[in-house]
FIVO-598358 format. One record per residue: residue in one letter; z, x, y of N, C-alpha, C, O in turn. Coordinates in Angstrom, 1 decimal, m for minus. Layout:
# residues N
(A (Z X Y) (Z X Y) (Z X Y) (Z X Y));
...
***
This chain:
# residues 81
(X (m7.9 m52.5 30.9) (m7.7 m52.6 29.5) (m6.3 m52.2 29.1) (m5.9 m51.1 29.4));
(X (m5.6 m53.1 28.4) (m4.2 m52.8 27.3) (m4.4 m53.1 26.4) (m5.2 m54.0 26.0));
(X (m3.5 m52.2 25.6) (m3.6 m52.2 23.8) (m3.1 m54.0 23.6) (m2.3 m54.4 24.4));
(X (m3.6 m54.6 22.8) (m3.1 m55.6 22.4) (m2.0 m55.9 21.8) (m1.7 m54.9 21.1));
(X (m1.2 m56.9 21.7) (m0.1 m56.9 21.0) (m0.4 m57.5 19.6) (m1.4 m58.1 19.3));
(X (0.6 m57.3 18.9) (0.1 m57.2 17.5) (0.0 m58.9 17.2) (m0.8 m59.3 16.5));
(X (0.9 m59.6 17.9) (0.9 m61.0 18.1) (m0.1 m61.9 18.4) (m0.2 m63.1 18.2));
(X (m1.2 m60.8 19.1) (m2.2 m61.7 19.0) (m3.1 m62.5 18.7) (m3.5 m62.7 19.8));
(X (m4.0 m63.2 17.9) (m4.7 m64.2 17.1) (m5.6 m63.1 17.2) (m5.6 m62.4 18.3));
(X (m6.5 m62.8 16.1) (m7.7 m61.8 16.1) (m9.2 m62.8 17.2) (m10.2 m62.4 17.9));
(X (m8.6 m64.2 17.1) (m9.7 m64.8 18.1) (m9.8 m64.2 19.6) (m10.8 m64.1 20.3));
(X (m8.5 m64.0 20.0) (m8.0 m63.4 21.0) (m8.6 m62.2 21.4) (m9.2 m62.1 22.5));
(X (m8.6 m61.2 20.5) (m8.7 m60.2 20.6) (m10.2 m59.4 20.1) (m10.6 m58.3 20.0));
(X (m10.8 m60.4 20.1) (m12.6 m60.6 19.3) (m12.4 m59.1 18.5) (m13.2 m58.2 18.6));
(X (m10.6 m59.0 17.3) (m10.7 m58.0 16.2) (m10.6 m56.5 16.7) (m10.9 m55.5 16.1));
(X (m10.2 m56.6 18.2) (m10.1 m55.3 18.4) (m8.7 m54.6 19.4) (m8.1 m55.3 20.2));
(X (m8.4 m53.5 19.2) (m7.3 m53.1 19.2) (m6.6 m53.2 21.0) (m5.4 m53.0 21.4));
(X (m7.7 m53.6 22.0) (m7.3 m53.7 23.5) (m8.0 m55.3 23.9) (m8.8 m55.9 23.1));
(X (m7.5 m55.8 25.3) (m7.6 m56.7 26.0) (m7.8 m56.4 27.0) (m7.0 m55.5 27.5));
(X (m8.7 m56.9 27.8) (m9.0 m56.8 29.2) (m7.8 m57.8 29.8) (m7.4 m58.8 29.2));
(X (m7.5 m57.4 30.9) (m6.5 m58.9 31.7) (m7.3 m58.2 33.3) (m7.5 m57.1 33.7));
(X (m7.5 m59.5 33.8) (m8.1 m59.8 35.0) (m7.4 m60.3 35.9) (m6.9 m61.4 35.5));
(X (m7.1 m60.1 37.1) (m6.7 m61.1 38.1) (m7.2 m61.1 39.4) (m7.5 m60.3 40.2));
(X (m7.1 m62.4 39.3) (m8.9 m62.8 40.6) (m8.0 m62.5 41.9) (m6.8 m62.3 42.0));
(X (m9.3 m62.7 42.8) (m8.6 m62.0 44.3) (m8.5 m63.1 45.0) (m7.8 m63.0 46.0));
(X (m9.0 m64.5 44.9) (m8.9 m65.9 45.2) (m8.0 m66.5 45.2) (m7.8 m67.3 44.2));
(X (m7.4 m66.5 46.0) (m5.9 m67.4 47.0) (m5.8 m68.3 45.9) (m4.8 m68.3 45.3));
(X (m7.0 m69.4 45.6) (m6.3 m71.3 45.3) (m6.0 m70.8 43.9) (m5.0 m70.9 43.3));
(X (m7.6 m69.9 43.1) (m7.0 m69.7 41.5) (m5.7 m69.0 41.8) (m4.8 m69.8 41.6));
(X (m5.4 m68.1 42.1) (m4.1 m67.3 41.9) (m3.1 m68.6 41.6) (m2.5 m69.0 40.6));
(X (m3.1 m68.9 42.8) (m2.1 m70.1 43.0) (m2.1 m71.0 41.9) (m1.0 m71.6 41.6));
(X (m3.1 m71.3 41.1) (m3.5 m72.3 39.7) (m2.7 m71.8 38.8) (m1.8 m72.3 38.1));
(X (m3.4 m70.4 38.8) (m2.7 m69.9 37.5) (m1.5 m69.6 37.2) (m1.1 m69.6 36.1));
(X (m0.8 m69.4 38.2) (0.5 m69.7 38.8) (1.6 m70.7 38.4) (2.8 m70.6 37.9));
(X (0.5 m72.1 38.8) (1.3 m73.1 38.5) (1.3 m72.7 36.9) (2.2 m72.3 36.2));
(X (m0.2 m73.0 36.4) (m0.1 m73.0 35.1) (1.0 m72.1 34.1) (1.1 m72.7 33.0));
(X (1.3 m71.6 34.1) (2.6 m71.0 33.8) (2.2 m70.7 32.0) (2.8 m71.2 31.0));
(X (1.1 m69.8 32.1) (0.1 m70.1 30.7) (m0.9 m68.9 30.7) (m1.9 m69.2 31.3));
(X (m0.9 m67.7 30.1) (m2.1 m67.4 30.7) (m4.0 m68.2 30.2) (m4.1 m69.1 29.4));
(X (m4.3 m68.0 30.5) (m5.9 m69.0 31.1) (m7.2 m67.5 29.9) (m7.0 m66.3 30.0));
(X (m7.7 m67.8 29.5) (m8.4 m66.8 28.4) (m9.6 m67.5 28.5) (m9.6 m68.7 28.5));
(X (m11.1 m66.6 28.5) (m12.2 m67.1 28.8) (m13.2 m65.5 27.8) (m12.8 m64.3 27.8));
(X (m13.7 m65.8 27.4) (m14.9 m64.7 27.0) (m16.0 m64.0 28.1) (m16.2 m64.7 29.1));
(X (m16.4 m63.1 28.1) (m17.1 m62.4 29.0) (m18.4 m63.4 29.0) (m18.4 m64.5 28.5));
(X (m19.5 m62.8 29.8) (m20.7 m63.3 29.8) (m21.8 m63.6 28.8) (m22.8 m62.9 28.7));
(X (m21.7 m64.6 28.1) (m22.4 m64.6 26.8) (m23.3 m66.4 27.2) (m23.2 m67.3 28.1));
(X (m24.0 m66.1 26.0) (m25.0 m68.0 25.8) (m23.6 m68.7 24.7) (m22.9 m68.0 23.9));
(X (m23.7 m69.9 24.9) (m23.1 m70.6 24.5) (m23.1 m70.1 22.5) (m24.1 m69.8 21.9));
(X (m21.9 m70.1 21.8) (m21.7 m69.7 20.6) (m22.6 m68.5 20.3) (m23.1 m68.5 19.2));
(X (m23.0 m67.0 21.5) (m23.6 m65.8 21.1) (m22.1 m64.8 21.3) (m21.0 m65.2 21.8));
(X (m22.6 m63.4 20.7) (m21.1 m62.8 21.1) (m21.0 m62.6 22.2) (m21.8 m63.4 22.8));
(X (m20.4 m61.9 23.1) (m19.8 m61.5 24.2) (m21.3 m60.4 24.4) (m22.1 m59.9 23.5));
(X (m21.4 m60.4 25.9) (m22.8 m59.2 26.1) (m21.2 m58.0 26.7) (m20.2 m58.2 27.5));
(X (m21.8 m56.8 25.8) (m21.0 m55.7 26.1) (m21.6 m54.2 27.3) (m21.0 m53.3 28.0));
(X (m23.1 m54.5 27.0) (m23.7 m53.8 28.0) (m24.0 m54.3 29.3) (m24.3 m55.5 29.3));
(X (m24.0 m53.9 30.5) (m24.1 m54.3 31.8) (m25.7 m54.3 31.9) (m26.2 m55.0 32.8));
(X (m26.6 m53.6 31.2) (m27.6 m54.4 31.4) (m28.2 m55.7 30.6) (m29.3 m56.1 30.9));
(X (m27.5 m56.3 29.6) (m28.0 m57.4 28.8) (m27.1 m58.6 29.9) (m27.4 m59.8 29.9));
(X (m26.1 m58.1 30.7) (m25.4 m59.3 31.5) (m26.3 m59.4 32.7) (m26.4 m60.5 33.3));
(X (m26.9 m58.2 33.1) (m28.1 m58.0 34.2) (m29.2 m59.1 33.9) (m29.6 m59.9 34.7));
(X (m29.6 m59.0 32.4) (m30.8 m59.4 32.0) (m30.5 m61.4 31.6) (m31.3 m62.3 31.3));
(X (m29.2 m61.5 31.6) (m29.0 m62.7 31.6) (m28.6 m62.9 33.2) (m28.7 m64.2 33.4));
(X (m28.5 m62.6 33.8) (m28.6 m63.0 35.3) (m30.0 m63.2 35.7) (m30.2 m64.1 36.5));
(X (m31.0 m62.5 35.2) (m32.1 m62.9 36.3) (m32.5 m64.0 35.3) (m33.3 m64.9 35.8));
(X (m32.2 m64.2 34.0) (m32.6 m65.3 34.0) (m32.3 m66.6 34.5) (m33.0 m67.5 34.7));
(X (m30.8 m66.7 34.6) (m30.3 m67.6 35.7) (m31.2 m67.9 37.2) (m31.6 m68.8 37.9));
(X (m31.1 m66.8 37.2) (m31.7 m66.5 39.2) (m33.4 m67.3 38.7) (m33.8 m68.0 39.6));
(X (m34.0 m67.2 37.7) (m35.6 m67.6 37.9) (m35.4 m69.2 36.5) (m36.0 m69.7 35.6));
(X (m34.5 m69.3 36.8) (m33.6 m70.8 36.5) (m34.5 m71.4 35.1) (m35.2 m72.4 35.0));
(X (m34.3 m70.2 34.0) (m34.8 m70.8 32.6) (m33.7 m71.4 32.4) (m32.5 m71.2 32.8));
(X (m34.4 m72.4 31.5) (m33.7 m73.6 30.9) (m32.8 m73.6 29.6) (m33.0 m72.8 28.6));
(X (m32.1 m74.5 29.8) (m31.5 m74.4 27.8) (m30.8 m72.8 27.4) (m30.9 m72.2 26.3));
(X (m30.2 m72.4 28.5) (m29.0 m71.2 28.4) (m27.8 m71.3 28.1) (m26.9 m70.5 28.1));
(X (m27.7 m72.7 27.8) (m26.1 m72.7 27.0) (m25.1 m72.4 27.8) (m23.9 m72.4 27.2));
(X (m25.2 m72.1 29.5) (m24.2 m71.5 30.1) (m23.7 m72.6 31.3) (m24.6 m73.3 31.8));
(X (m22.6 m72.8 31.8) (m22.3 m73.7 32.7) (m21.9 m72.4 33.4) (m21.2 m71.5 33.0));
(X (m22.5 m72.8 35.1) (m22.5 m71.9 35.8) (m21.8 m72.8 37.2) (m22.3 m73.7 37.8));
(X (m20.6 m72.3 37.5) (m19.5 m73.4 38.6) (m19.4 m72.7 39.6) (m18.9 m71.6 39.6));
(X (m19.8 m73.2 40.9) (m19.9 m72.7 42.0) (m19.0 m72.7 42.7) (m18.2 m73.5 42.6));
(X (m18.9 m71.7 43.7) (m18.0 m71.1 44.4) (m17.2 m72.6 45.5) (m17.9 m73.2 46.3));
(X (m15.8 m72.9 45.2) (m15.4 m74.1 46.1) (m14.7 m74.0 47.7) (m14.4 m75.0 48.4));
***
C-alpha cells in the first residue's frame, strides 16, 4: 500500500487516501506490462458491478462458490496460460 497521489481520479482510488500496486511474479505478464508502457488497473475480487470484497473471508466465500461452479457470478475467471 502507497498513499495515493492527489492526481488521482477518486475512481482510481475507490475515495480513499492509499493504493495497492502489485507486481506479478510471471515472466510473459511482467514482460506485457512492460511493453505496455501504461500502468494496467483492475479491482480486487468482487461480482460483476458489486464493491470490491475487503475481508478475506467474503473472497473465501466467493471462491468456493466458484470451486462448486454456481452459476450467473458475474465473474470471468482466465486461466493460467
Amino acid at each position: 500500500m502507497v498513499d495515493a497521489a492527489k492526481t488521482l481520479p477518486s475512481v482510481t482510488t475507490g475515495g480513499l487516501a492509499t493504493v495497492a500496486v502489485r507486481v506479478p511474479d510471471h515472466a510473459l505478464l511482467r514482460r506485457f506490462l512492460a511493453e505496455l508502457r501504461t500502468p494496467l488497473t483492475a479491482t480486487s475480487a468482487n461480482r460483476a458491478g458489486e464493491a470490491p470484497l475487503l475481508e478475506p473471508s467474503a473472497v473465501a466465500e466467493l471462491l468456493e462458490l466458484l470451486e462448486r461452479g454456481e452459476p450467473d457470478l458475474g465473474l470471468v475467471v482466465l486461466e493460467q496460460f
